[in-house]
N, C-alpha and C positions, 0 to 999 in steps of 0.2 A: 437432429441430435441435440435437440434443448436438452437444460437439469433444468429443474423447478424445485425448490426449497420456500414451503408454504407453510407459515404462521409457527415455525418451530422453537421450542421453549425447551431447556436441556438448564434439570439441577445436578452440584454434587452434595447432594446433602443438605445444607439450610441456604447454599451458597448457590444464586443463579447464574449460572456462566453463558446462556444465550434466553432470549427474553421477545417471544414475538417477531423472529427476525425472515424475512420472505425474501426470497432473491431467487433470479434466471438468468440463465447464462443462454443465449442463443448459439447456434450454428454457427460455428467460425468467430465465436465473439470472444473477447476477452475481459474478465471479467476480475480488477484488480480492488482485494478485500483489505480494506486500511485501517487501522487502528492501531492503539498504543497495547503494550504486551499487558495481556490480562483481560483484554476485552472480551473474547469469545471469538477471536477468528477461527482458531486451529481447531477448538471443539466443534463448530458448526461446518468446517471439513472434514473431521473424521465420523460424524454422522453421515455426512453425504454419501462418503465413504464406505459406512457400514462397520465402521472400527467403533462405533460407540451404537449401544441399543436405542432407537429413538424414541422419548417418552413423550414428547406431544407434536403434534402437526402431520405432515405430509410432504415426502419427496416421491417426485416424477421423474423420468427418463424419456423421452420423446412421448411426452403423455402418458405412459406406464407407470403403474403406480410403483415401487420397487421400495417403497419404506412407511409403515403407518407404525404407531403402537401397538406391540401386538403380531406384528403380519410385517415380518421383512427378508427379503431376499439377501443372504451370505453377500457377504465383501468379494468372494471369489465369482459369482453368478452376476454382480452388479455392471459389466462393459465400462467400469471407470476407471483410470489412473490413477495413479497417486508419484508422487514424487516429493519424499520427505525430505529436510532440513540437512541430516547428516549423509543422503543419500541413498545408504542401509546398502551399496555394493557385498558381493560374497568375495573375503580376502583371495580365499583358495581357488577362485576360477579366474580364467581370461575374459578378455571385455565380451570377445566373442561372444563365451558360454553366459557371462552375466546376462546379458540381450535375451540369449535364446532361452533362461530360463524357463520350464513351464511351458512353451509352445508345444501343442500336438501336433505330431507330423512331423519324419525325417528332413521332408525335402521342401514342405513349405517354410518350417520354422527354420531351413539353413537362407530360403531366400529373405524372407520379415528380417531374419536378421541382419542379412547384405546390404539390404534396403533402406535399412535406419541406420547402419553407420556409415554407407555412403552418404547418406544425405545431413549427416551430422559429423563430416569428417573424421570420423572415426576410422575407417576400414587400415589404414595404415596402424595402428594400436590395438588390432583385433587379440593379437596373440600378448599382449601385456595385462598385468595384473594391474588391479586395484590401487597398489601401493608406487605400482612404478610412473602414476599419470600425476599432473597437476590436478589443483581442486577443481578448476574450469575443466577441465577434462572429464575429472569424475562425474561432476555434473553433468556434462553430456551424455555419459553413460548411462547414467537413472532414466534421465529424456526417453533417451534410445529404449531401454528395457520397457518401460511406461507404452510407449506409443507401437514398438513391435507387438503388442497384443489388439490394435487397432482397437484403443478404445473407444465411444459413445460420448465422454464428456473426462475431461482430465483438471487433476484439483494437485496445485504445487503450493509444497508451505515452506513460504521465502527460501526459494532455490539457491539466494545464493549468498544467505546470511553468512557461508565462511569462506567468501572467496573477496581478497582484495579488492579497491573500491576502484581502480583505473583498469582490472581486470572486467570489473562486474557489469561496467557503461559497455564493453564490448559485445558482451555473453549476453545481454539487454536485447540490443539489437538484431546480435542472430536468432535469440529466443521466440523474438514476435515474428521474425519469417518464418520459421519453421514452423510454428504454431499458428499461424495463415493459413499453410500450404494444407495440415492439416485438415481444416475443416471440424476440428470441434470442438464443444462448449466449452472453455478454459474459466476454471476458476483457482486465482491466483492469492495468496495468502503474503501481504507485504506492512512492514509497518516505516518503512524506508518512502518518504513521497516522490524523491526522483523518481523511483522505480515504481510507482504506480501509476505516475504519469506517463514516463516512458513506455510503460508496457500494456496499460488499459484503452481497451475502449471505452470503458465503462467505469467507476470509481463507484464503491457502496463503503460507507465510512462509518464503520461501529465505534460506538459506546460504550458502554458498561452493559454489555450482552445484546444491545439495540443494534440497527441500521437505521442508523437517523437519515441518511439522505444516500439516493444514489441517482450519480449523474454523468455525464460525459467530461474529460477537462475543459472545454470552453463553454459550455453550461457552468460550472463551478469557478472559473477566471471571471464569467460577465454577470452571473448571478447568483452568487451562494447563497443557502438558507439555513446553514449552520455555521459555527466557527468553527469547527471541524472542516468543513466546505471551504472555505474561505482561507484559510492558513496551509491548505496542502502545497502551495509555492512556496519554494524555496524563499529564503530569505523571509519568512512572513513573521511577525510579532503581535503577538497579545498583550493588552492593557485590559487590566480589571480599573471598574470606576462603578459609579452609582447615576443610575437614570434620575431625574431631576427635570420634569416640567420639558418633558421633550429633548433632552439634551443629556448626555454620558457625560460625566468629568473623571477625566485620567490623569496622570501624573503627565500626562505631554499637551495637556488643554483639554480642550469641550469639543463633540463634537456632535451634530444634530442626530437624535434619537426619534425622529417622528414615527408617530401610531407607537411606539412602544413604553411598556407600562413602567413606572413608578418602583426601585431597586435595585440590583446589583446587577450589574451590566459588561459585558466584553465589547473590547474595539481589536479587531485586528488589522492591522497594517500589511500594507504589501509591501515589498522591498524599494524604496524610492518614494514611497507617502510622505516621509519625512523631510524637512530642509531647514538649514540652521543659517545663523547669519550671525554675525559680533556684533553685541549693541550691550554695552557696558551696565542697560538698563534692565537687560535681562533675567527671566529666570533658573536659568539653567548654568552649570558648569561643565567645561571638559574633564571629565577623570579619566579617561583611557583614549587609545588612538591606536588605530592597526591598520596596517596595507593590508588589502582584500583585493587586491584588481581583477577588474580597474575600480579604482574609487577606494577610499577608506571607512574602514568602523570607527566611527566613533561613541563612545558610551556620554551621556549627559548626566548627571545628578542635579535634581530637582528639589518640589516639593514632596518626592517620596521614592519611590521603586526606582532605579537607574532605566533610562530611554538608550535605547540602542540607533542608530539612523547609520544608511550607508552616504558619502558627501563623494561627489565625482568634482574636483578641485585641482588643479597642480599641488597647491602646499597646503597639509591640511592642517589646523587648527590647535592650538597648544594646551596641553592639560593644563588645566587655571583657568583656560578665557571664558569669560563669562557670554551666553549668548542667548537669541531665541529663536526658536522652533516655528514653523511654518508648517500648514498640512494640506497635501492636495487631496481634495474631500472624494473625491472619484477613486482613491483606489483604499480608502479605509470604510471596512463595513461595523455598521455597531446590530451587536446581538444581546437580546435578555440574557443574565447569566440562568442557563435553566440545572 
């Protein structure tokens, strides 16, 4: 139950919204698509999907071919899911009947249905409406409806962009068992990176309609090859600077640039790269201070852009003190600006 999405390129007009982008999602894999709004996530899911005509490349389904230019298999003939952003629930039916939409078969489509909301704790909310569930709830519903047609490969575009953020770490967790238990190809549309990490196996991180890199989280923790790659951890920061004879200089210092070329250059930091210390000789200021526990933010101003650093201290540091910065080089990567 692979998807394969091979060399696809999707304009709307003069404007390219996916560019060359190939990805696969295996059997039982999960496959979480990152980027910032605008990249081309959601349009290279509703191709896969079959909701957009595809003008160049090649989509597979367990090796079938099911999308060329030209030659494509209906959205409704495709064995894929989909489970969109606002949900798309029908107000005027019960969760029940929402589930059972569309199944052929009296007495199968009443068990597929049983099936998926016992196992998505639903069955107790069968006979309630749309409006009467929380948005985690709603959510479930979609799941439910999505997966009671036992699809081949299922494609979710940020599930859970409206549902509160101490709700969403919940809904995380039980998403990726249920989507285990499944067994198929998940491809996930998030631009949130808790949630790609929490929920992938796998991270493919777009651009400006690319897939520049896709990797596992601990391939991307122990060796990224993008700054995209590199900053999907929480708390991570970018510094623009200019390459120089082997070396990036930032507004937070230098830091070794080897084999890479000559010009404008990123460093991203990881959360704790940074260390400050009071030395009257320094160059840097405190301007801001904030509890973050454990540890505090603090903001430095410098020779130019304000440095952010997290400081795990008892009592932290007074706006005005003058200090300097420290870098543990193991967890700050420097990349060409491309």
């Amino acid at each position: 139950m692979s998807l394969f999405l091979r060399d696809i390129t999707h304009n709307y007009g003069d404007v390219t919204a996916v560019s060359e982008a190939s990805l696969k999602a295996a059997p039982g894999e999960i496959i979480c698509l990152f980027g910032h709004s605008g990249c081309g996530k959601t349009t290279l899911l509703r191709l896969a999907a079959g909701l957009e005509a595809l003008q160049s490349g090649v989509i597979e389904l367990d090796g079938d071919e099911i999308a060329a230019p030209g030659r494509e298999l209906p959205a409704e003939r495709r064995s894929i899911g989909m489970v969109f952003q606002d949900f798309v629930l029908f107000p005027h039916m019960t969760v029940e009947k929402n589930v059972a939409f569309g199944l052929a078969g009296a007495a199968k489509a009443k068990k597929q249905t049983a099936d998926q909301l016992d196992a998505l704790g639903l069955s107790k909310y069968a006979q309630r409406y749309p409006h009467e569930l929380s948005g985690g709830q709603q959510q479930r519903v979609a799941l439910a409806r999505a997966l009671a047609r036992t699809p081949r490969a299922l494609l979710l575009d940020e599930p859970f962009a409206s549902i509160d953020a101490v709700l969403r770490r919940q809904l995380r967790e039980n998403m990726r068992r249920i989507l285990k238990e499944q067994n198929v190809a998940v491809v996930l549309v998030t631009h949130d990176p808790e949630e790609a990490l929490a929920l992938g196996d796998r991270i493919a991180l777009m651009r400006a309609g690319r897939i520049i890199e896709t990797a596992t989280p601990k391939e991307l923790f122990e060796n990224p090859h993008t700054p995209e790659g590199a900053g999907v951890f929480p708390g991570s920061q970018r510094l623009t600077g200019v390459i120089e004879r082997a070396r990036l200089k930032t507004p937070a210092g230098e830091f070794p640039a080897d084999s890479l070329k000559d010009g404008p250059g990123i460093a991203v930091l990881r959360d704790g790269a940074l260390s400050a210390f009071a030395d009257s000789g320094g160059a840097f200021v405190v301007a801001d201070v904030r509890f973050a526990g454990p540890g505090w933010l603090v903001w430095l101003e410098g020779r130019a852009d304000p440095v952010r650093l997290r400081l795990h201290m008892p009592t932290p540091p007074e706006p005005g003190q003058v200090m300097t910065i420290a870098a543990d080089l193991s967890m700050v990567f420097v990349f060409e600006d491309q």
